[in-house]
Residue frames relative to the residue before (quaternion, step in Angstrom):
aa qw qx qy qz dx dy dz
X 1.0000 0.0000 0.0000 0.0000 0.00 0.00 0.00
X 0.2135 -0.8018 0.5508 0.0902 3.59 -0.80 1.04
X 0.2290 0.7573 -0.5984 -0.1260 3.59 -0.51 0.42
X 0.0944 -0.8014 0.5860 0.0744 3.61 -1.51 0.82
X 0.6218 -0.5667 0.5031 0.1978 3.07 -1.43 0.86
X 0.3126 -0.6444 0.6902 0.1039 3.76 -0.44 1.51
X 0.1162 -0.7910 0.6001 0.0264 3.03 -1.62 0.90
X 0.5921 -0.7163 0.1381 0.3423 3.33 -0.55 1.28
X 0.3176 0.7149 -0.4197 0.4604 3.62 1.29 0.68
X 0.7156 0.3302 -0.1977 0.5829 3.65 0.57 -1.63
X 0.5045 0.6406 -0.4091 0.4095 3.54 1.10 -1.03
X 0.5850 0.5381 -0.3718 0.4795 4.11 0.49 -1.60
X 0.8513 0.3159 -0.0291 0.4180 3.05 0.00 -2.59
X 0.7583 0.3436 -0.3814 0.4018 3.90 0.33 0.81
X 0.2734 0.7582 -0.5897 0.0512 3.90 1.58 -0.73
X 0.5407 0.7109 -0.3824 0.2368 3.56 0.42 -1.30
X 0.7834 0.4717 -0.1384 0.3803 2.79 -0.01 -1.87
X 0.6404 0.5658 -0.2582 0.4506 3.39 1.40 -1.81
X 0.8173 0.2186 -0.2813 0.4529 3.15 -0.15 -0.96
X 0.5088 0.4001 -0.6493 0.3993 3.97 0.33 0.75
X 0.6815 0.4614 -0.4074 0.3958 3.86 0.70 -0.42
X 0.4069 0.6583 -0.3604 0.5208 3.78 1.77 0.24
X 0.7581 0.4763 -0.3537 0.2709 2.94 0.10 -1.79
X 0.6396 0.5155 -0.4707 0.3220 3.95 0.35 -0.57
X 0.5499 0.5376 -0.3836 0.5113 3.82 0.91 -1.58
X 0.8220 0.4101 -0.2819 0.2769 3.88 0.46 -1.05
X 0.4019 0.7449 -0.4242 0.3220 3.79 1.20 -1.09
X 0.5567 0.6389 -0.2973 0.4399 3.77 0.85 -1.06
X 0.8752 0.1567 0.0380 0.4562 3.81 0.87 -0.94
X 0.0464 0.9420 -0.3134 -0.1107 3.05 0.59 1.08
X 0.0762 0.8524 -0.4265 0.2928 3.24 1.65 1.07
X 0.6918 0.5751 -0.2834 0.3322 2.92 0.81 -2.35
X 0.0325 -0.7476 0.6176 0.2422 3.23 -1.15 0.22
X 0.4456 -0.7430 0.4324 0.2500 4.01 -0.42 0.96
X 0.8109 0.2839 -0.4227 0.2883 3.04 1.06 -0.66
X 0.1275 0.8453 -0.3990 0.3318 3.44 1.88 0.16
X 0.8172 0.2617 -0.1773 0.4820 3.14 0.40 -2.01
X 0.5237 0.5414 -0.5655 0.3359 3.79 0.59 -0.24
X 0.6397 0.5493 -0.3676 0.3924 3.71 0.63 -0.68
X 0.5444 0.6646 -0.3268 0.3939 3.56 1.22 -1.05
X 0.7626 0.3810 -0.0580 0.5195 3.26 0.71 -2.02
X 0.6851 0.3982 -0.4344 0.4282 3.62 0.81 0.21
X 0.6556 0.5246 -0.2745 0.4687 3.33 1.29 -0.55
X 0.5126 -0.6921 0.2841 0.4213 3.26 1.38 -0.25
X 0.3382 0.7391 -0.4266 0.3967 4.12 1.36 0.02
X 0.8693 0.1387 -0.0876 0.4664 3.25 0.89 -0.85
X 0.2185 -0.8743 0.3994 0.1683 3.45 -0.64 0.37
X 0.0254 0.8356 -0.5307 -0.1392 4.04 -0.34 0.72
X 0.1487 -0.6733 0.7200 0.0792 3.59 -1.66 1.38
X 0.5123 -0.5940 0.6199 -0.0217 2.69 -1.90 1.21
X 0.0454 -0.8676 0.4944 0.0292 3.86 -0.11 1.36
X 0.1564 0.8613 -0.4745 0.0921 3.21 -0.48 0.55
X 0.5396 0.4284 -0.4550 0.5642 4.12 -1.07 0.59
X 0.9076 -0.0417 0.0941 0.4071 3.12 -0.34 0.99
X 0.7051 0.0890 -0.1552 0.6862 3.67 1.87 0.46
X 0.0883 -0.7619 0.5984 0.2315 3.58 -0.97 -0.02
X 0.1225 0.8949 -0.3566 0.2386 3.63 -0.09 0.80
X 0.0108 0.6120 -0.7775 -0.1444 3.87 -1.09 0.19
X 0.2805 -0.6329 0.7019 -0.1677 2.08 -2.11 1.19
X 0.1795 -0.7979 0.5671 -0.0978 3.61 0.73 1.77
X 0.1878 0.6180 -0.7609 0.0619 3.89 -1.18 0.91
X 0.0093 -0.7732 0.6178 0.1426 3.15 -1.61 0.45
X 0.5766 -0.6896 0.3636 0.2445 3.51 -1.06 1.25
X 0.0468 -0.8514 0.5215 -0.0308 3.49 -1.19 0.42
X 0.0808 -0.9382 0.3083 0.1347 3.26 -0.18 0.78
X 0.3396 -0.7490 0.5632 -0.0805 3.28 0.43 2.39
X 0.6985 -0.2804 0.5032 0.4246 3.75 -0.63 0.46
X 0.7255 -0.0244 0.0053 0.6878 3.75 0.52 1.42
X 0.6348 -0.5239 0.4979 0.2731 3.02 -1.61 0.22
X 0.1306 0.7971 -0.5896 -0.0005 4.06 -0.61 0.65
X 0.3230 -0.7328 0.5701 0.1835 3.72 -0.99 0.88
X 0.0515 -0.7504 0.6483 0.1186 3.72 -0.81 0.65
X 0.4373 -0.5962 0.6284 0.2417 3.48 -1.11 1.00
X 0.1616 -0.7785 0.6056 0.0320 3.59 -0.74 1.24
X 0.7881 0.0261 -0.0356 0.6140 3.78 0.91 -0.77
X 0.0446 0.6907 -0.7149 -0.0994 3.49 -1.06 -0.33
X 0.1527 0.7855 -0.5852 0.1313 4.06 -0.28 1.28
X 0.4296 0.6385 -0.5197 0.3710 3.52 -0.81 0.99
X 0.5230 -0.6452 0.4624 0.3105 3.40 -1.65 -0.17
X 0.0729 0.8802 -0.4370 -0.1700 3.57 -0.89 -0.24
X 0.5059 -0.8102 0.2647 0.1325 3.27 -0.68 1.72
X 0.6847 0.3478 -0.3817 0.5144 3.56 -1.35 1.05
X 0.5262 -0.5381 0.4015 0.5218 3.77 -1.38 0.43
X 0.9384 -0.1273 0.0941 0.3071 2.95 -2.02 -0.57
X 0.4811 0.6896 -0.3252 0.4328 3.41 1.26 -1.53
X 0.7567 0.4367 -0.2673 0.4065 3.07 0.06 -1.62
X 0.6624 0.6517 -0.2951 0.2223 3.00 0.39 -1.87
X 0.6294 0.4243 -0.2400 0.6052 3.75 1.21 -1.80
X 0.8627 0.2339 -0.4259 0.1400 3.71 -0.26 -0.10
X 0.1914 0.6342 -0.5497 0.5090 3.02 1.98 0.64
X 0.6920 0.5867 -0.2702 0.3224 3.18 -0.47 -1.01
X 0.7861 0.3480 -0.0778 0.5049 3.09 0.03 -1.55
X 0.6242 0.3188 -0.3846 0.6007 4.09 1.29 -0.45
X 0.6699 0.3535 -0.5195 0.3955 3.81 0.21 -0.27
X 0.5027 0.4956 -0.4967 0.5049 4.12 0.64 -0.15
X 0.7212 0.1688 -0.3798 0.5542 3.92 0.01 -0.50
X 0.5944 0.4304 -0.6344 0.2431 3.64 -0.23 0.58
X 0.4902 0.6673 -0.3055 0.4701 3.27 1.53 -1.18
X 0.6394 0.5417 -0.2511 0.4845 3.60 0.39 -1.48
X 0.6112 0.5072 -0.3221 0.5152 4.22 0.84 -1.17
X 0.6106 0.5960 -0.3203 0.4115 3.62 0.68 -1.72
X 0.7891 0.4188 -0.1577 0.4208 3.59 0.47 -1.99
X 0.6332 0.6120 -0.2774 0.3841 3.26 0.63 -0.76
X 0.7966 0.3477 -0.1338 0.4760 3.41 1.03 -1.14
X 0.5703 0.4774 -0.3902 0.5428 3.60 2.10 0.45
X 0.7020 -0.5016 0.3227 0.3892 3.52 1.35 0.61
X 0.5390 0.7014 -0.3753 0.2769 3.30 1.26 0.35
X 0.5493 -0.7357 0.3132 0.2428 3.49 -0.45 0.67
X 0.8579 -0.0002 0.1843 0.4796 2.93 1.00 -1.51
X 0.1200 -0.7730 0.5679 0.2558 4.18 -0.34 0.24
X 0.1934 -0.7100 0.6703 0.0957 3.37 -1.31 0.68
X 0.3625 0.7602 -0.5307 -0.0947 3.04 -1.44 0.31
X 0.1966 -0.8940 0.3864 0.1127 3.33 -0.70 1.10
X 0.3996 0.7631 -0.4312 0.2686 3.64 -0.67 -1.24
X 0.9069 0.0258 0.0404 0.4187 3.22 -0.93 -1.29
X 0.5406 -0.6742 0.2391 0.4428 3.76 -0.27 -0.24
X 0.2943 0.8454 -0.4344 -0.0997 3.69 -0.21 0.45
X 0.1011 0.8312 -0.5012 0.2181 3.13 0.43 1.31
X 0.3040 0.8078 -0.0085 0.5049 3.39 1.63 0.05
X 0.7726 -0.0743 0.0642 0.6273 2.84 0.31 -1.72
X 0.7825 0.2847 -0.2161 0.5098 3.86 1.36 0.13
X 0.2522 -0.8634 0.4369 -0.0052 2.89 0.42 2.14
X 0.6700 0.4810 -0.3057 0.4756 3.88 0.90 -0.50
X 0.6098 0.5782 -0.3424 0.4203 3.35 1.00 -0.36
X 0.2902 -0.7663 0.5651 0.0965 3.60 -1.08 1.05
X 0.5330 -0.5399 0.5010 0.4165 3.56 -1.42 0.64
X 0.0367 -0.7233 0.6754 0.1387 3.13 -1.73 -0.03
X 0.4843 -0.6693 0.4584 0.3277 3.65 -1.04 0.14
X 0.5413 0.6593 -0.2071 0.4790 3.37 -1.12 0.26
X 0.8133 0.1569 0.0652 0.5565 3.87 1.12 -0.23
X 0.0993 -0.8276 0.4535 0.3155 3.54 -0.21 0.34
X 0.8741 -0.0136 -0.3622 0.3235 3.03 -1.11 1.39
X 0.2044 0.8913 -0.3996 0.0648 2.94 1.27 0.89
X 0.2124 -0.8007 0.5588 0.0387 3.38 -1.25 0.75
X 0.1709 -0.7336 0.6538 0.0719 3.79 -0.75 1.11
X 0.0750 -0.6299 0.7702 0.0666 3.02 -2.45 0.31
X 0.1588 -0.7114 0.6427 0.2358 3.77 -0.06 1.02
X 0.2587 -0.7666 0.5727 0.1320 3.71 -0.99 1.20
């Protein structure tokens, strides 16, 4: 599983494209605001990875600064190949790459909340404050 850090170049010269491969993960919330996050991820607040080998996918985190740096997983929109099996250890290897990525920019912690993934992120602890939120001190 490859994730990579979009940079705010392709980020300028592709939003389009990006935020149609967004819009499904988002439709669900009509809070989000897309172009909000384009400003985030151009200004640097927010950050978007690009999964791929064995997924196709963005991967939308935005930073915060909780006593330390902490990354919250804001979207995650894409497909991922093979049945379930597969599906969880994609998944579960493209979170510990992410987790490698964050960790080694000085990040403290990953959040992530919303939907349930406790499941597929067995090291991760509840927290309050979010619904269903889930932590990993990194």
């Amino acid at each position: 599983m490859q994730v990579t850090l979009l940079d705010t170049a392709r980020i300028d010269r592709e939003w389009e494209a990006i935020e149609a491969r967004l819009q499904p993960a988002l439709a669900h919330d009509p809070e989000f605001n897309l172009t909000a996050l384009c400003g985030r991820l151009l200004d640097g607040s927010s950050l978007i990875f690009e999964v791929g080998e064995g997924a196709q996918g963005l991967w939308v985190v935005s930073i915060s600064d909780d006593d330390g740096l902490v990354a919250w997983t804001t979207a995650i929109a894409g497909q991922i190949e093979g049945g379930p099996k597969q599906r969880l250890a994609a998944m579960r290897h493209a979170v510990a790459a992410l987790e490698t990525t964050l960790k080694h920019a000085g990040v403290k912690a990953h959040r992530i909340c919303g939907r349930y993934w406790g499941r597929v992120l067995h090291d991760y602890t509840p927290f309050e404050g979010a619904r269903n939120g889930l932590e990993k001190v990194l």
